[in-house]
C-alpha positions in Angstrom: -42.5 -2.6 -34.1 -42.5 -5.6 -31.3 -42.2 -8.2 -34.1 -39.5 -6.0 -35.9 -37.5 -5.6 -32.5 -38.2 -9.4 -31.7 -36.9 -10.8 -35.0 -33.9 -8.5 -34.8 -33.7 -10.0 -31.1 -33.4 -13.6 -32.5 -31.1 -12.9 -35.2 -28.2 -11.4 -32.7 -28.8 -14.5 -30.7 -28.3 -16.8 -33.9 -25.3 -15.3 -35.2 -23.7 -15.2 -31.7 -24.5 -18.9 -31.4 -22.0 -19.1 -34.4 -19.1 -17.2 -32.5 -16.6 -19.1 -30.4 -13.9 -16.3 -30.1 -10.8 -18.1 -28.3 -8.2 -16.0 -26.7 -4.7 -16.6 -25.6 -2.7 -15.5 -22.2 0.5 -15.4 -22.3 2.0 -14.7 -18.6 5.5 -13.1 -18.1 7.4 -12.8 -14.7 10.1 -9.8 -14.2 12.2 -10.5 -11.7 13.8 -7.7 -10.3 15.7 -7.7 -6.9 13.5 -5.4 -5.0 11.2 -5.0 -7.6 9.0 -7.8 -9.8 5.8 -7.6 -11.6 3.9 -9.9 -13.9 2.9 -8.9 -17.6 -0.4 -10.4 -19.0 -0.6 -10.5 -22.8 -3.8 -11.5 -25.1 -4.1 -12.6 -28.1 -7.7 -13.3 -29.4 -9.5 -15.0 -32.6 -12.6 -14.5 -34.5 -13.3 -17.8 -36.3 -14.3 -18.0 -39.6 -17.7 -19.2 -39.4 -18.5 -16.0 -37.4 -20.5 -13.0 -39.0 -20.2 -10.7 -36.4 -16.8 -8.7 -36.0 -15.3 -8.4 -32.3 -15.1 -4.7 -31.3 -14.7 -5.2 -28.0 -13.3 -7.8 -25.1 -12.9 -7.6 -21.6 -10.7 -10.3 -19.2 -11.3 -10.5 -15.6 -9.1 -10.3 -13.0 -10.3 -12.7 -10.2 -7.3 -10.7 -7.6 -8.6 -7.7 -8.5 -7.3 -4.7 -10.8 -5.8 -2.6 -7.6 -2.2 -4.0 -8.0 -2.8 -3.7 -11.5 -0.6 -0.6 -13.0 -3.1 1.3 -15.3 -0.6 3.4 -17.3 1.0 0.3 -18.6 -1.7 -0.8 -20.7 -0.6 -1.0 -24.7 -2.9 -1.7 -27.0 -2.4 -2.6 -30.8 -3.1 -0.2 -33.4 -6.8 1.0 -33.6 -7.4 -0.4 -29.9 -7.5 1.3 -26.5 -7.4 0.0 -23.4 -8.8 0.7 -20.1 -9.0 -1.0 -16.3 -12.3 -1.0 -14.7 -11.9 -1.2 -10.9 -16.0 -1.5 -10.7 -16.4 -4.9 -12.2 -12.6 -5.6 -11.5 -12.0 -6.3 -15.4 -9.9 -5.0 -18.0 -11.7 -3.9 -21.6 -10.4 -3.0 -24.7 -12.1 -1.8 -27.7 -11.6 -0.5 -31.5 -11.5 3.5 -32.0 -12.7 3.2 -35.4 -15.6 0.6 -37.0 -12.7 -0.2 -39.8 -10.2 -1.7 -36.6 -13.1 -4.1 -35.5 -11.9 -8.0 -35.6 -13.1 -9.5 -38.6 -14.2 -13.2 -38.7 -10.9 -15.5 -39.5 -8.3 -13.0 -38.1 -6.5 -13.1 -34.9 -5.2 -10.3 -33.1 -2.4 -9.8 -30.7 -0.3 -6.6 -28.4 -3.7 -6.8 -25.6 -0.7 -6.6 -23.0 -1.1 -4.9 -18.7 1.8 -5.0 -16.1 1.2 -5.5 -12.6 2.4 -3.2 -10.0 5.8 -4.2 -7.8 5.8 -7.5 -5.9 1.4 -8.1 -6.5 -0.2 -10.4 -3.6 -1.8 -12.2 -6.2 -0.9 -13.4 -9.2 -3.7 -14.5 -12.0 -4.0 -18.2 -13.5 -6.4 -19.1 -16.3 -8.6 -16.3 -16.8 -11.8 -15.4 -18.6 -13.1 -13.0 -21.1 -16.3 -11.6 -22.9 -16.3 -10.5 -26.1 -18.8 -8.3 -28.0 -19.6 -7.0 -31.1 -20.5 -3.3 -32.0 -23.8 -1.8 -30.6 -22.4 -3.6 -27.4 -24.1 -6.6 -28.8 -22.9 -9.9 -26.7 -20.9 -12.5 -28.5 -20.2 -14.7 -25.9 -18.9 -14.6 -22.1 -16.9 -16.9 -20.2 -14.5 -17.5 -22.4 -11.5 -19.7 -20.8 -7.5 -18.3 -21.8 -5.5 -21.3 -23.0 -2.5 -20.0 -21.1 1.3 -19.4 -22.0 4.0 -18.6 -20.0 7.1 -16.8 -21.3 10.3 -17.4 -18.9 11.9 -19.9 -16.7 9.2 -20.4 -14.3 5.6 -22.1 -14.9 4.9 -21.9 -11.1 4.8 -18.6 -9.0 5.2 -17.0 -5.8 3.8 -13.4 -5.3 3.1 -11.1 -2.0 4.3 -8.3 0.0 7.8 -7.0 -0.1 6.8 -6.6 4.4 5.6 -9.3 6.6 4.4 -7.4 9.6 5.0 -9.0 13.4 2.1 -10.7 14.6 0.0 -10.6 11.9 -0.6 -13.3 9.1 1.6 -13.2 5.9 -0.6 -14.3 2.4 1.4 -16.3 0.2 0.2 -16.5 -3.2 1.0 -19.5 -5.1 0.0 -20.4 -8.6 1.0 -22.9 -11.2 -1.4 -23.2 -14.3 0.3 -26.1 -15.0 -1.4 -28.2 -12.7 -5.2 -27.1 -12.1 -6.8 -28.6 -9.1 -3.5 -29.8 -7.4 -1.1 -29.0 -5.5 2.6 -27.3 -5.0 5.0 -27.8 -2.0 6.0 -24.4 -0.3 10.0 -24.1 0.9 11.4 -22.0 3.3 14.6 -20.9 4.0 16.7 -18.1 5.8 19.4 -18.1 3.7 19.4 -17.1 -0.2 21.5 -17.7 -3.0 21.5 -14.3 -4.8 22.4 -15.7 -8.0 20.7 -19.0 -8.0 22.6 -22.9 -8.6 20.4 -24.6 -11.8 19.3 -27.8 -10.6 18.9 -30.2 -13.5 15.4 -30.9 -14.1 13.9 -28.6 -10.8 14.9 -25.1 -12.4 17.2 -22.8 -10.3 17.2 -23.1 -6.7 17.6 -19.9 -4.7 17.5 -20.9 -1.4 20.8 -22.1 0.6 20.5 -26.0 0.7 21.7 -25.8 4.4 18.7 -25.2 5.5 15.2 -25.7 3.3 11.9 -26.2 5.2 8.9 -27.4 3.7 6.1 -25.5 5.0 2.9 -27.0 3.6 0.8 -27.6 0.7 -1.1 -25.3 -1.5 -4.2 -26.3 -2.7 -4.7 -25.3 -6.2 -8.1 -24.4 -7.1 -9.8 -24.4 -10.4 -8.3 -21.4 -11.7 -4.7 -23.1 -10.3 -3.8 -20.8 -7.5 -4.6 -20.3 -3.7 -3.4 -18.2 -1.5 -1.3 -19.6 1.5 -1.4 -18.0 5.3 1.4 -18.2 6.9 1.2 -16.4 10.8 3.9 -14.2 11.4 4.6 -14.9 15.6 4.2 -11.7 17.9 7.9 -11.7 18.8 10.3 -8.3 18.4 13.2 -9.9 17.9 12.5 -11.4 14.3 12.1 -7.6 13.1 14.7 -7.3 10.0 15.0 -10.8 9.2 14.1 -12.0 5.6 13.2 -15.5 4.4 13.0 -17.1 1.2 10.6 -18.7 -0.4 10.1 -20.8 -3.3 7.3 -23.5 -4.1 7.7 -26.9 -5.6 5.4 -27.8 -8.3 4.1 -31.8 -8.7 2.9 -31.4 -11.8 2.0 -34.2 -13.8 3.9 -33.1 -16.8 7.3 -32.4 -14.3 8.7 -30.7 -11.0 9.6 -27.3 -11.3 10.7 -24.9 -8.6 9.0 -21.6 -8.8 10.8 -17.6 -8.6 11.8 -16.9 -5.3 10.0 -14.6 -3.3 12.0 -13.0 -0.2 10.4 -11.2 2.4 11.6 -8.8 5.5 9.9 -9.3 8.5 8.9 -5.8 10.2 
């Protein structure tokens, strides 16, 4: 029985060795005027050199799944979806053995919305991918990542900065992993944008545009950005704007504006 349950042992490890699933993300940002969220799409492969059919994938969520919203998950036929706040993933897995990924077919429709106006907003991201029995394919698997819109870069936070108490800025461009993005300011915005050749569309008022700093973007290409709101009364109901600047190797590109009311 050991020798039986050792060879069968070796054999799962051989004919994962022969699986490199790949999976695509494909990021989408709805801008709304009090209300925005980010969609994350997957589509994943099963080469053809692999023997073992994918029945099940998860993708982790480095932010967390709390700003995640859990009854927008869809799934493609024979697939259901679910969001597991314990390992801060998202899995989804075939109903039936006859809906399991095949080697050489590729599967798309993996899709979860985020909440209004997340803190954070997710770069690259990985996955790990399994075959039935819960028998491991292969883990860490990078996204090659997508975006669908105007923007490649991205602001995301609270709707509320509170007085006296430090604002996080999330800032992410998967553009450009491992550098960096400019952060503007303003206190005036442009409700319906001016395109600027080139840059995107600028929604701040050019009277007045502060650079604040700049983001360090880690390996995953976002950071999150303090930004200390001062103890004083009198800023209550003011907004500001913000976008970020992107110098990305490939071009500059101005993010989606983020506007925040100071309470």
């Amino acid at each position: 029985m050991f020798r039986s349950a050792l060879t069968a042992l070796l054999l799962t490890a051989a004919l994962s060795a022969q699986c490199q699933p790949t999976i695509k993300q494909t990021t989408t940002f709805n801008r709304g005027w009090f209300c925005s969220t980010m969609t994350y799409c997957y589509e994943i492969c099963n080469p053809a050199g692999c023997v073992l059919p994918i029945a099940k994938f998860c993708v982790d969520f480095s932010c967390g799944v709390g700003e995640l919203d859990a009854d927008s998950i869809q799934s493609p036929a024979g697939w259901t979806g679910t969001v597991n706040a314990a390992t801060n993933q998202v899995c989804w897995s075939v109903t039936q053995v006859m809906n399991q990924l095949q080697p050489g077919q590729c599967l798309a429709g993996f899709c979860i919305t985020t909440e209004c106006n997340p803190r954070c907003i997710e770069g690259r991201q990985t996955a790990t991918f399994w075959a039935g029995r819960n028998v491991l394919i292969q883990g860490g698997v990078q996204t090659q990542f997508a975006f669908n819109g105007e923007h490649r870069n991205f602001l995301a936070g609270e709707a509320v900065a509170a007085i006296g108490t430090t604002y996080q800025l999330g800032v992410t461009n998967a553009g450009d992993i491992g550098g960096q993005d400019i952060v503007l300011c303003s206190p005036f915005a442009l409700p319906n944008g001016v395109h600027v050749p080139g840059f995107g569309c600028l929604y701040m008022n050019p009277v007045l545009i502060l650079p604040l700093a700049p983001a360090p973007l880690g390996q995953f290409g976002m950071c999150q950005l303090p930004l200390p709101i001062p103890p004083d009364t009198s800023l209550s109901g003011a907004t500001l704007v913000f976008q970020s600047l992107a110098l990305s190797t490939q071009e500059p590109r101005l993010s989606n504006d983020k506007v925040i009311t100071i309470r």
